[in-house]
N, C-alpha and C positions, 0 to 999 in steps of 0.2 A: 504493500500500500504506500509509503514511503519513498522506498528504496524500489528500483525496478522492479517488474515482475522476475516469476523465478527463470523462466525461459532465457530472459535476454542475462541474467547474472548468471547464470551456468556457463551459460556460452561465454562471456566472460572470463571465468573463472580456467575454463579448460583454453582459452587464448593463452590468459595471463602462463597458465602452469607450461604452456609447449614453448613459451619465448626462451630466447639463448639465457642461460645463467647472469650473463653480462648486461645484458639490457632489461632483467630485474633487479638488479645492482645499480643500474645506473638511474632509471626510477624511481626506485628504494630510497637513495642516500640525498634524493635531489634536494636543496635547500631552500628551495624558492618555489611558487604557487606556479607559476609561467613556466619553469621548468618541468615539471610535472604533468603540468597540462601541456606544450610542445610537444614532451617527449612523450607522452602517453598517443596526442592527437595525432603523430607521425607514422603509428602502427595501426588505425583503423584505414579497412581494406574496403575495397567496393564492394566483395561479399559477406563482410561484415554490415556495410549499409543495406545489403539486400536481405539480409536475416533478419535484419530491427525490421527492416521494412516491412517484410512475412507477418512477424508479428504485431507491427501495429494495424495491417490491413484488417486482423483480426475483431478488433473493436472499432468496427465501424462506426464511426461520428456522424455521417454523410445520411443528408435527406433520402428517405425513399417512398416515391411518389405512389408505390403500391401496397405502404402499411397503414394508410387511414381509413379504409375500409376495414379491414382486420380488428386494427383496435379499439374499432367506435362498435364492431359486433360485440367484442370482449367485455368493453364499457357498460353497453344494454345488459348481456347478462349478468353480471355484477351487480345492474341497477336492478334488475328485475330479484335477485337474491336480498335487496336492499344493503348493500354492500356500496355503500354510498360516497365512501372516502375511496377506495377502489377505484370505483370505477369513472370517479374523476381526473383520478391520475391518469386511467387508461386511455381516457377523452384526450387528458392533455395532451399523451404522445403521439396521439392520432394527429393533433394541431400542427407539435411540432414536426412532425412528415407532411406536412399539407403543403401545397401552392397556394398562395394569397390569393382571392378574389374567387375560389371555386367553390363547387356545392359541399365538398368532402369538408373545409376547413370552415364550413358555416353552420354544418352538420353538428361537426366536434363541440364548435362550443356551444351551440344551440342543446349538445345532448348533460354536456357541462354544465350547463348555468342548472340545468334541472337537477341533479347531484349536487349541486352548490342550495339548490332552495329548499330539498330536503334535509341539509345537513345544518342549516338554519342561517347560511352568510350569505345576507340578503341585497348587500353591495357587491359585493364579487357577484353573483347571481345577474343584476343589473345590468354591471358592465359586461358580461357574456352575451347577453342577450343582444345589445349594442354591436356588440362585436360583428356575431352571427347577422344581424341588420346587414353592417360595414362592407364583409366577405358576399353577399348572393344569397341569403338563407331564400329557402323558397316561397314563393306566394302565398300556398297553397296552405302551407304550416304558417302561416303567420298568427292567425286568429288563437292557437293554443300557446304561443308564445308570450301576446298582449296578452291574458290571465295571467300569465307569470308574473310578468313584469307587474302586474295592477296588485296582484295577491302581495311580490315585495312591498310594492311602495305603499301597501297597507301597514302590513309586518313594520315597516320602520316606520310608522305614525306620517309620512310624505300623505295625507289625504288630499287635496288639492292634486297635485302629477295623478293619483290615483283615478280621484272623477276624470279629470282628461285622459286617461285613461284607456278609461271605459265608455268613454265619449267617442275616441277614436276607434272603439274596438266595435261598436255599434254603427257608426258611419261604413269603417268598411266592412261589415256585414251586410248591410244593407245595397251596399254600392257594388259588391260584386255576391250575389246570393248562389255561389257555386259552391258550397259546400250540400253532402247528403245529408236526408231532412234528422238521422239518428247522431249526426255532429254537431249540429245546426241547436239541435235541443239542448244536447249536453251544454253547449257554449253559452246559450241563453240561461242556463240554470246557475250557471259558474256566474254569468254577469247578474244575476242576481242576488245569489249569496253574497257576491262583490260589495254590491252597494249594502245588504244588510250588515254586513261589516263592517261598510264605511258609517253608517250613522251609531251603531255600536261606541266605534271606536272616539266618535264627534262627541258623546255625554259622556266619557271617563276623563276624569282629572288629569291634568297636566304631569306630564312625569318627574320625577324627582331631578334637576338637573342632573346631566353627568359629572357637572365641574366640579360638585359640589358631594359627589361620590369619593373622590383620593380625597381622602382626609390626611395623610401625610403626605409628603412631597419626598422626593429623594435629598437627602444630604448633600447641601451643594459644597466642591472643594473652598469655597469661599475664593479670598484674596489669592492671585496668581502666584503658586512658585517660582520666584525669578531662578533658580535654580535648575528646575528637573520639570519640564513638560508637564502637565495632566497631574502632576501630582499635587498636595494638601503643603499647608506650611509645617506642618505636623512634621514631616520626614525633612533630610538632609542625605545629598550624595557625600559617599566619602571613600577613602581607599586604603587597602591595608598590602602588607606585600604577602601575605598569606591568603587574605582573604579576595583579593582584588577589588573592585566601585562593588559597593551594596548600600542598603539604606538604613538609617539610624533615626530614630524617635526623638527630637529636637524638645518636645515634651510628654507629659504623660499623657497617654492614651486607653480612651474608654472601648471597650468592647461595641462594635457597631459602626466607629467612626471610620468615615470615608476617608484612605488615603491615595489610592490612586485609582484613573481612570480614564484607561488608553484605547485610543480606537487604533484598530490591527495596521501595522504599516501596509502589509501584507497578507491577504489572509485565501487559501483554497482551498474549496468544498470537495472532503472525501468523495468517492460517491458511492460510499457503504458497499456494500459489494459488487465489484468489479464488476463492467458489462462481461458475458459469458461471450466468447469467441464462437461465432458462427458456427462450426459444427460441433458443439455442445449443445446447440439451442433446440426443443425436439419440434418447436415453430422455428419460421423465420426469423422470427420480433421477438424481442422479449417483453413478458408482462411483467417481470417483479416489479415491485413499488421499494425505492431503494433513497435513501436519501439524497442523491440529486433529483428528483421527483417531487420533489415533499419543500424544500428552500430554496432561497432565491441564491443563484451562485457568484452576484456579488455582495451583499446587505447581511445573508445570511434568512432573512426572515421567513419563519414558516410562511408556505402560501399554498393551496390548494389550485388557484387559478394563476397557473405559470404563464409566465409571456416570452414565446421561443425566441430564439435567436433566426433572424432571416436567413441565413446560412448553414445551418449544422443544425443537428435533431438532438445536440447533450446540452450547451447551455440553455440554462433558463432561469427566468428572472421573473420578481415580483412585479414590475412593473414595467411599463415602458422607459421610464426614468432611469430606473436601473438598468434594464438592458441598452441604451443607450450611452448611461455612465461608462458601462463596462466595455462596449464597443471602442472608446475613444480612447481609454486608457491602455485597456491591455488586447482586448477579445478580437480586435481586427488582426491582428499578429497570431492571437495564438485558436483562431478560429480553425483554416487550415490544418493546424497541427492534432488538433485531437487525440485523434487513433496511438500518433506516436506518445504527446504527454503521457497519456494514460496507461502505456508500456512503460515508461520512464520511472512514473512516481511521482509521488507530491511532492518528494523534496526539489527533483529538479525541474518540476512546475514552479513553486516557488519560487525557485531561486532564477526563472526566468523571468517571472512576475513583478521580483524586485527590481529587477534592471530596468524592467518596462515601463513603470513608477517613478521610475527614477532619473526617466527618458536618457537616452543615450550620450547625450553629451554630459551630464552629470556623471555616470557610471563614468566615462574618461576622464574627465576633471579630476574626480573624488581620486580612482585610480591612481592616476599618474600624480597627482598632488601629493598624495601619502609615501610613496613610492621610490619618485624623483627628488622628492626631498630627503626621504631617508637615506639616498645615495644609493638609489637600484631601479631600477626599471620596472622591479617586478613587486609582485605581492610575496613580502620576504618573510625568514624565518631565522632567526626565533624572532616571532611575533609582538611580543609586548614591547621588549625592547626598541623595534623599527616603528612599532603604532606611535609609542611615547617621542620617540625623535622627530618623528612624520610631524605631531602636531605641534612641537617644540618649535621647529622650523617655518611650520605655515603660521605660526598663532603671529600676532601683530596686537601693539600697543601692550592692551594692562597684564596678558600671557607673557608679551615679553619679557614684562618686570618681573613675572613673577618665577621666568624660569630664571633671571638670573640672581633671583633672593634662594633660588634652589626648591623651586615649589612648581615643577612640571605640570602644566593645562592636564584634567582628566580625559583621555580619552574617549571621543564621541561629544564630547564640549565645543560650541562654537568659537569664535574668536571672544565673545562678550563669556564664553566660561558655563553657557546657558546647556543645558543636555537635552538635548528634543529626541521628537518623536520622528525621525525622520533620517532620510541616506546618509547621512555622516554618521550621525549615531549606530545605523544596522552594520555600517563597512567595519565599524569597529570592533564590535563582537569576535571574539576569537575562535575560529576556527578549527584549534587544537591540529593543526595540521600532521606533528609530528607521531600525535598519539594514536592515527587511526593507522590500521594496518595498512600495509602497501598495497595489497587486493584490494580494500576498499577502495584507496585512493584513484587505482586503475580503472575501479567499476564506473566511481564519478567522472573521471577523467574523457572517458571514452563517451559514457554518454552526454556529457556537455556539449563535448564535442560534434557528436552527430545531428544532437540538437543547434546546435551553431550552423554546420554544411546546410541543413533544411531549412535555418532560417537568409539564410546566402541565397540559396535557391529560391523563395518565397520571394526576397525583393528583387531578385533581378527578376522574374518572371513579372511581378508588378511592376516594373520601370520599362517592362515591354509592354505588356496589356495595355498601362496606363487609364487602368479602370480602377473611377472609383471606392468601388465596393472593395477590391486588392489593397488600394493603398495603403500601407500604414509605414508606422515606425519601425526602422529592421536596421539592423547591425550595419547591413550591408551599405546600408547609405546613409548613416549617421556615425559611425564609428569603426575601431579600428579590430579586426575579427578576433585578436588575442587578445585582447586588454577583456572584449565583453565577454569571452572564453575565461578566462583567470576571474573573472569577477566573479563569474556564475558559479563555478568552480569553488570557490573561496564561500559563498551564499550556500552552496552544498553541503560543505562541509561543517559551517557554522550551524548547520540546521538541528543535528543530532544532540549539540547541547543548549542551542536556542531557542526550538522550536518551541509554542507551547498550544499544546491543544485545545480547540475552542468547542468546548461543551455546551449540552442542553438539555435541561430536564426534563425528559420525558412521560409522561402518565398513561399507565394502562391500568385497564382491569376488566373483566366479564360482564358482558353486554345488561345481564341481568343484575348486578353490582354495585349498589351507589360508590362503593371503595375503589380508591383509585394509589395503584403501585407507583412509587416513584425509582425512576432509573437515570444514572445519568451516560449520556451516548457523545459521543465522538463528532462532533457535524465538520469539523474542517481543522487544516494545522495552518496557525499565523505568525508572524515574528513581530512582537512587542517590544520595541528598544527598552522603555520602560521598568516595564514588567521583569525583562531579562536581567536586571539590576538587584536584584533578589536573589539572595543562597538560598539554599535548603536546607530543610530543616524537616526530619521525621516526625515531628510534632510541632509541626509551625503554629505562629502565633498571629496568622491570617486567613482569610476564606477568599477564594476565588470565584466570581460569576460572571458569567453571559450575558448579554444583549445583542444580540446579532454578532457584529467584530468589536465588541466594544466590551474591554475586558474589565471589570470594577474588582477594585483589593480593600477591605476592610479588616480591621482589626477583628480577630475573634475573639480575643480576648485581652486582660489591661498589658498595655505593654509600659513599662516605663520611662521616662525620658535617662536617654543613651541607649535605650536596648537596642537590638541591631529586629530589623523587617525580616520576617523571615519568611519560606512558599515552599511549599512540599512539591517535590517535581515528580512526585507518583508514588514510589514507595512511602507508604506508611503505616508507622506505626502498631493502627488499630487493624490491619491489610495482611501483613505478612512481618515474620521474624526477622530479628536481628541480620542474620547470617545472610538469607536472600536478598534483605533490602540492599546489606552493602555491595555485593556482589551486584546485584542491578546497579546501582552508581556506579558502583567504578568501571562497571563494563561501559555504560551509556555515559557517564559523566565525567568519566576519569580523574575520580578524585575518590579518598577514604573518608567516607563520614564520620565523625565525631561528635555529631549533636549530641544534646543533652538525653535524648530518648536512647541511643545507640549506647552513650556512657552505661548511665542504670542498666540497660537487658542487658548488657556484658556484666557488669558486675553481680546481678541475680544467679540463680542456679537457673541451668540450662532446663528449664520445665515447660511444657506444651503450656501456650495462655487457655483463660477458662473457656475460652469461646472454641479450643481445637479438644480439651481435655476429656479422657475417658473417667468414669468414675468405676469403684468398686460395686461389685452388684451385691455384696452382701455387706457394709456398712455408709456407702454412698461418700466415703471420702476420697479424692482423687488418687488417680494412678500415677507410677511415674518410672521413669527411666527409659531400655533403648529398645532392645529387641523382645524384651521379657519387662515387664511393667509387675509393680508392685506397688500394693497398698500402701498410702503415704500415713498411716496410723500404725504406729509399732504394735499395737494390739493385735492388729490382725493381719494375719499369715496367706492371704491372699493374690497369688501372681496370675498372670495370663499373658498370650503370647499377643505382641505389638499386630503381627499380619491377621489373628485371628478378629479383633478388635475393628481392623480395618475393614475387611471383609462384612463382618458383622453392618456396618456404617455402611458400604457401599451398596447392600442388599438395602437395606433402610430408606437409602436416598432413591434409590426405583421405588419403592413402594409410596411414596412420598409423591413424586414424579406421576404414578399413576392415580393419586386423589387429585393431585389438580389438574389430570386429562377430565374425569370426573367431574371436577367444575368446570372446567373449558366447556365442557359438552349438556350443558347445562342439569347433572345429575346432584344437586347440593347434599341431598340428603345421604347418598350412597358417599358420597366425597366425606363426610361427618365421619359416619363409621369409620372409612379407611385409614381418617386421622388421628381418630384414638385409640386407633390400634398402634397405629405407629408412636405415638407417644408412649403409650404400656410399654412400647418395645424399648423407647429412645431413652426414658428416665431408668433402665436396669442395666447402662454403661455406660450412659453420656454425662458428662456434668451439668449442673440445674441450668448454669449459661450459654450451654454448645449452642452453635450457629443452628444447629439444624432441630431443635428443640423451639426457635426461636421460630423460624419457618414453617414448621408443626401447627405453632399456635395460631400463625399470621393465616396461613390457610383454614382453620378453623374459625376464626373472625372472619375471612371473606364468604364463608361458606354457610355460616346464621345471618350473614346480611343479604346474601341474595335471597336467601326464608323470611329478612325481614324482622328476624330475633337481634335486635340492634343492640340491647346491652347484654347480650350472651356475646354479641360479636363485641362489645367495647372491654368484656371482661378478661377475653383470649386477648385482643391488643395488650392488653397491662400487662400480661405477662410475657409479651412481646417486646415488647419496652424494657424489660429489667435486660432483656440478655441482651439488647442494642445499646442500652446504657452501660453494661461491663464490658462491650467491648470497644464501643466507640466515645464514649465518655456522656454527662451529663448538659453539654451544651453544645453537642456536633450537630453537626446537618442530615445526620442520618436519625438523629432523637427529633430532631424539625420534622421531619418525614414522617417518622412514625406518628407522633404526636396528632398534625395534619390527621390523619386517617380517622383517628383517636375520636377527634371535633369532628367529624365528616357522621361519624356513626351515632354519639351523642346527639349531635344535632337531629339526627332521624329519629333518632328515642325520643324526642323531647325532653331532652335531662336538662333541662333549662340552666343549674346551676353548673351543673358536672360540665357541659359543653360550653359555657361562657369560660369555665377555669383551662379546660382543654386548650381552646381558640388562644386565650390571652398566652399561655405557655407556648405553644408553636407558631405566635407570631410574633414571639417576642425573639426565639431562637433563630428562628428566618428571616427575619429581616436583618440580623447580624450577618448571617450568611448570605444572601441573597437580596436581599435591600426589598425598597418597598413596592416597586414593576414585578417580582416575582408572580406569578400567577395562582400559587398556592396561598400568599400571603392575599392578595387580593380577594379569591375564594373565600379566606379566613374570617377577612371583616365583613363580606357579605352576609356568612352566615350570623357574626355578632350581631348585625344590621336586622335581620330578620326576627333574632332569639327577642330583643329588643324592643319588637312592634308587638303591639298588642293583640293585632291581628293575625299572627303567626297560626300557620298550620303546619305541622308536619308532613313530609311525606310516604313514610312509611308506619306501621302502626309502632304502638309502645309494646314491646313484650317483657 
C-alpha cells in the first residue's frame, strides 16, 4: 500500500541480487541522494519499463464507455434489496465511466439522487436531480423525478420551491398528457399527498435554529504563534542534540487545550483495497465499495454523491470545487499516471504530490539552495550537518547574528526564524538516508525514477498535442530531470519516518441496533511539517484527530510548563508489549525508545498484562511464566501448558465469531445463548479483564438492544467498560467510545438520570480527544437536548 506492490518489489529485488558485486558497493557506500539516484536510474532497462508497464496496465484508471450500463443494473439491485449506500456508490461509478451529455450519465445520477432520498441527504439528492436535468435525462421520466425533487424541498422545510414545484409538475402534465392512465394516477396521488404535506408542514413551528444548536465552538489557537505555524502560544520549538526540534509547554497545560492545528501539506487517499487486476475480477468492473468511493480525494470529506474527474474513472471528489482544486494543482499531471501510481505506492504518490505543491521551480530553488550552499550539488549526507550549514549560509540579517553568537537558525525556519507549514519546512525532514537498507534504497531509486521517464514523456507529448486538457506542470518543462528525481527520492525516503496517517472514525452496527461500534480506519497518508515536530512517546500526553486533512493535537492530559509534546507514532502502550513496540520503532523509526512507559514495563516482571492474562480455573488468580504457566498464589499447586491455554482461547474466539454471524443475521436471541456460553467458558481461564471477556459482554449488550432490553444491554456495557478501563486507562478515547454507547442505550431506556451522567462522562472525554465537530460528541448533546425536553419520548420500550 505504501511501498510498491509486491510484483514490481520482487522484481526488484531479484535485479538488485543479479547486479555485479561492485555496482552494489558502489550504491551501497554512495554518500549523497543524487548519487544514488544517478547511479541506481542508470540501471533501469526498457524491459524493466515494460514490466512496470504490465503491471500498471493492470489497474486500469481509464474510462470505459461500456460499464455504465453494468453498474447502474448493479445499483437497481442493491436498490431494490434497499441497500441504499451501495448502490449509490454503484450509481456513482457508473457516472464516473459515462460521457457527458448522454442518457447512461443522466440515468446514473437520476438512479442516484433516488438512493441519496432514501438514505435521507436531501441536498445531495437535489443537486442529482439537477445534474441528471444538465446531462439529457429523458422526457419521459421526468414527471417521477419532479416528486422527488418536490418530496426534498419538503423534507428540508424549502415550501415555496416546493408549491412551484408542483406547479411545474402539473403544467407539464397537462401540457404533454402522454403518460398511461395507471402512471398518470399514481403521479396525481403523489401531487396530492405533496400538497397535504405542504400545508402540514405550513402550521408547525419554526425550527429551532441550527446556529443556535453548537452550543460550544471549537477552541480557537487564539493569538498567532510567531514561532511554529498552526500552533497555540502554549508550545515552543526547541532542539536538543539527542532529541532533535520537538515541542515544549511554555506553560501549564489543561487536559483538552488546543495546541496545534495543521492542515496536511500533502495529503493521498489510500484506496482501501487495491483495485483487483483484470483477470482477478470474475466481472469486468468491479463492485467493491472501497474507500476511494466513499471520500473526496482531495478535502478528504465523506461524500456519497462523488463528482468524477473528466478524465479517468478513480479520482473523485466532493464537489466540483474540489475536483477543480485538484485538477490545477496536482490531478492534471498525475491524471495520466494512475495505473502506474497505484503500482508504485502512496509513498511515491506523495512524494510526487509534494513536488507538484511545491511547483517546480520551488523544488529547484529549495534544492539547489540547501545544497549549493552546503558546498554540493546534491542532496548530501550526513544530513543534519549539511541541513544546518545549508540554512546557516542562506539565512540573512537576524540568522546571521545569531549564527555568529553561535546559535544556528533551526532547520525548516525561514529567514525571520518562523517554522511553517510549508516546502522549506517538508525539505527539511530527514530522511535517515543512511539507515534504510540499500535494497530499499534501490527499490525507491528505481521507481522515482521510472516515475520521472513517464512524467518526461507526459510533457513532451503535451508540448506536441498542445491541448488543453494535456497541459500541465511537468518536470520536463519546468525543471531540471535530477534535481526533481533527488527530490522525490529524498520525499520517499523521509516518508517512513514522517509520514503520519490521517484517520477517521468510523461507526457500525446491525441494521436492527440502535448501538453503534466505533472503529478507527486509515483514509489517507499526509506529511504535516508541524505535527512531525513531535517525539514519541508510548504513552503520550496528546490525542490526535481528523477533519478531513486537517490534523488537531490536544493535550490529553495536564502537561506542565517545560514538559516536552509528546505523539504516539503507533505502538502503544495499552496495544502491544514492551519488547514488540520497541522493535517496531526501531525497525520503522530507527531509534531505541526510552519513554517513560518502556522504563516501568522493563523494570516490572516480564508478566502477560491483564487484558492478555490466563487465570487459574480453580482459585481464579492469575497464571504466569513461559511454556508451562503457574499459579501466581503459592497456595496453590496448579500448572498448565502455555499452547494448551492458547488453543483453549483460539476455539473460544470462533465460537464468539459465530454469535455475532448470529447477530449479523438478525438471530438476537440464539446470538444470547451463544454468548453465555462463551462467557461460562471464558471466566474458567481468562482473567476478569481479558480483551475477549470484554467482547463477550459488548456482544451481549448489542444483542438485548436489538430485543430492545436497553438496561440489560446498558448492564453488559458496564462491564464492558471495567476491562476497556484496565487496559486502556480511565480517560482514553476508547473509555469515550465505550461510554458513547453506554448514553446511546440509557437514552432508549429512559434512564433519565443514568443517561444525562452517561452523556456528561463521554462528552467530556471526547471532546479532549476529538474536540467539539466530532460526531459522536455532537450525537451526545442531542440526546442531552432531548432527555431535557419535557416532551421526550423514547424510542425503544423501558425493560
Amino acid at each position: 500500500m505504501d511501498l510498491p506492490v509486491d510484483e514490481w518489489k520482487s522484481y526488484l529485488l531479484e535485479k538488485w541480487a543479479s547486479l555485479p558485486k561492485s555496482v552494489q558497493v558502489t550504491i551501497s557506500t554512495a554518500e549523497t541522494l543524487s548519487d544514488i539516484f544517478l547511479h541506481s536510474s542508470s540501471l533501469l532497462q526498457p524491459e524493466d519499463e515494460m514490466f512496470l508497464k504490465e503491471l500498471s496496465s493492470s489497474y486500469s484508471v481509464e474510462k470505459d464507455y461500456d460499464a455504465p450500463l453494468f453498474y447502474r443494473e448493479e445499483g437497481n439491485r442493491k436498490f431494490q434489496e434497499k441497500e441504499y449506500t451501495d448502490a449509490a456508490v454503484l450509481y456513482s461509478k457508473g457516472v464516473s465511466h459515462s460521457r457527458p451529455n448522454t442518457e447512461d450519465i443522466s440515468l446514473c445520477y437520476a438512479n442516484r439522487s433516488a438512493a441519496l432520498f432514501h438514505l435521507g441527504q436531501y441536498e445531495a439528492c437535489l443537486k442529482d436531480i439537477v445534474k441528471a436535468g444538465m446531462h439529457g435525462y429523458p422526457e419521459r421520466l421526468r414527471p417521477k423525478m419532479m416528486v422527488r425533487k418536490t418530496e426534498c424541498l419538503v423534507n428540508l422545510g424549502r415550501l415555496q420551491e416546493a408549491r412551484q414545484s408542483i406547479s411545474d409538475l402539473e403544467s407539464s402534465l397537462t401540457a404533454k398528457p402522454s403518460l398511461v392512465l395507471s402512471s398518470y394516477q399514481t403521479l396525481q396521488r403523489n401531487v396530492q399527498h405533496l400538497k397535504i404535506k405542504i400545508q402540514e408542514k405550513e402550521t408547525l413551528p419554526e425550527p429551532f435554529p441550527a446556529a443556535l444548536t453548537n452550543a460550544f465552538e471549537d477552541i480557537a489557537l487564539g493569538e498567532e504563534n510567531k514561532q511554529i505555524s498552526g500552533a497555540s502560544l502554549s508550545v515552543s520549538l526547541c532542539t536538543h542534540p539527542l532529541k532533535g526540534r520537538h515541542l515544549v509547554a511554555t506553560k501549564d497545560i489543561l487536559p483538552g487545550e488546543l495546541l496545534v492545528k495543521e492542515d496536511a501539506f500533502v495529503s493521498v487517499l489510500i484506496p482501501g483495497e487495491m483495485p483487483r487486476p483484470h483477470h482477478c475480477l470474475e466481472n469486468k468492473w468491479d463492485t467493491r465499495v472501497t474507500s476511494g468511493d466513499l471520500y473526496c480525494h482531495r478535502c478528504l470529506k465523506h461524500t456519497l454523491a462523488t463528482v468524477p474527474c473528466g478524465s479517468c474513472s478513480y479520482a473523485k471528489y466532493c464537489s466540483q470545487e474540489c475536483m477543480q482544486q485538484a485538477w490545477d494543482l496536482y490531478h492534471s499531471t498525475e491524471c495520466s499516471l494512475g495505473g502506474l501510481l497505484l503500482t508504485l505506492g502512496v509513498f511515491c504518490h506523495v512524494a510526487l504530490r509534494m513536488t507538484l505543491l511545491a511547483r517546480f521551480e520551488d523544488v529547484d530553488r529549495v534544492v539547489r539552495m540547501l545544497c549549493d550552499k552546503a558546498g554540493s550539488t546534491d542532496t548530501c549526507l550526513p544530513e543534519s550537518k549539511n541541513l544546518v550549514k545549508a540554512f546557516d549560509n542562506t539565512s540573512q540579517g537576524g540568522s546571521e547574528e545569531k549564527s555568529k553568537l553561535g546559535e544556528p537558525p533551526i532547520p525548516g525556519c525561514n529567514v525571520n526564524g518562523k517554522y511553517g507549514s510549508n516546502y522549506n519546512a517538508v525539505f527539511s525532514l530527514l530522511p535517515h538516508t543512511e539507515k534504510h537498507s540499500p535494497e530499499h534504497r534501490f527499490i525507491c531509486a528505481i521507481s522515482v525514477s521510472a516515475l520521472c521517464r513517464q512524467l518526461k514523456a507526459a510533457s513532451v507529448q503535451a508540448q506536441t498535442l498542445k491541448s488543453p486538457k494535456l497541459k500541465a506542470v511537468t518536470p520536463g518543462m519546468c525543471a531540471d530531470l535530477t534535481v526533481w528525481g533527488v527530490a522525490m527520492l529524498r520525499h520517499m525516503l523521509q516518508l517512513q519516518c514522517n509520514a503520519q496517517a490521517i484517520t477517521s472514525i468510523c461507526h457500525t452496527g446491525s441494521k436492527e441496533s440502535i448501538i453503534t461500534n466505533s472503529r478507527q480506519i486509515r483514509l489517507a497518508t499526509g506529511i504535516f511539517p508541524v505535527v512531525s515536530l513531535l517525539n514519541h512517546s508510548c504513552s503520550p500526553n496528546t490525542s490526535v484527530s481528523f477533519t478531513g486533512t486537517v490534523a488537531t493535537i490536544r493535550a490529553a492530559q495536564r502537561i506542565a510548563k517545560g514538559q516536552e509534546i509528546l505523539h504516539c507514532y503507533g505502538p502503544h502502550e495499552s496495544r502491544m508489549g514492551v519488547a514488540e513496540r520497541q522493535q517496531r520503532l526501531s525497525s520503522q523509526y530507527f531509534f531505541d525508545c526510552r519513554c517513560g512507559a518502556c522504563h516501568a514495563e522493563t523494570l516490572r516482571a516480564a508478566a502477560a498484562p491483564r487484558w492478555e492474562a490466563f487465570c487459574c480455573k480453580t482459585c481464579r488468580a492469575l497464571l504466569q511464566g513461559n511454556d508451562v504457566l503457574s499459579c501466581s498464589d503459592e497456595s496453590c499447586t496448579n500448572s498448565v501448558s502455555r499452547d494448551q491455554l492458547v488453543s483453549h482461547l483460539q476455539d473460544l474466539q470462533q465460537q464468539v465469531r459465530m454469535a455475532q454471524k448470529l447477530l449479523r443475521n438478525g438471530k438476537p436471541e440464539q446470538a444470547i445463548q451463544q454468548l453465555l456460553r462463551c462467557r461460562e467458558a471464558a471466566e474458567s481461564f481468562l482473567s476478569a479483564e481479558h480483551t475477549m471477556l470484554g467482547e463477550i459482554e459488548d456482544g451481549l449488550a448489542q444483542a438485548h438492544a436489538t430485543l430492545g432490553n436497553w438496561l440489560k444491554s446498558a448492564a453488559h456495557i458496564q462491564k464492558s467498560l471495567q476491562v476497556v478501563e484496565t487496559r486502556h486507562g480511565p480517560s482514553s478515547v476508547e473509555i469515550g467510545h465505550e461510554l458513547f454507547k453506554l448514553a446511546q442505550v440509557l437514552f432508549n431506556g429512559l434512564a433519565v438520570p443514568e443517561a444525562l451522567s452517561a452523556i456528561w462522562k463521554a462528552e467530556r472525554i471526547l471532546l479532549v480527544h476529538c474536540g467539539p465537530e466530532s460526531e459522536e460528541v455532537r450525537e451526545l448533546r442531542e440526546m442531552r437536548s432531548c432527555l431535557l425536553d419535557s416532551s421526550f419520548v423514547p424510542v425503544g420500550p423501558l425493560v
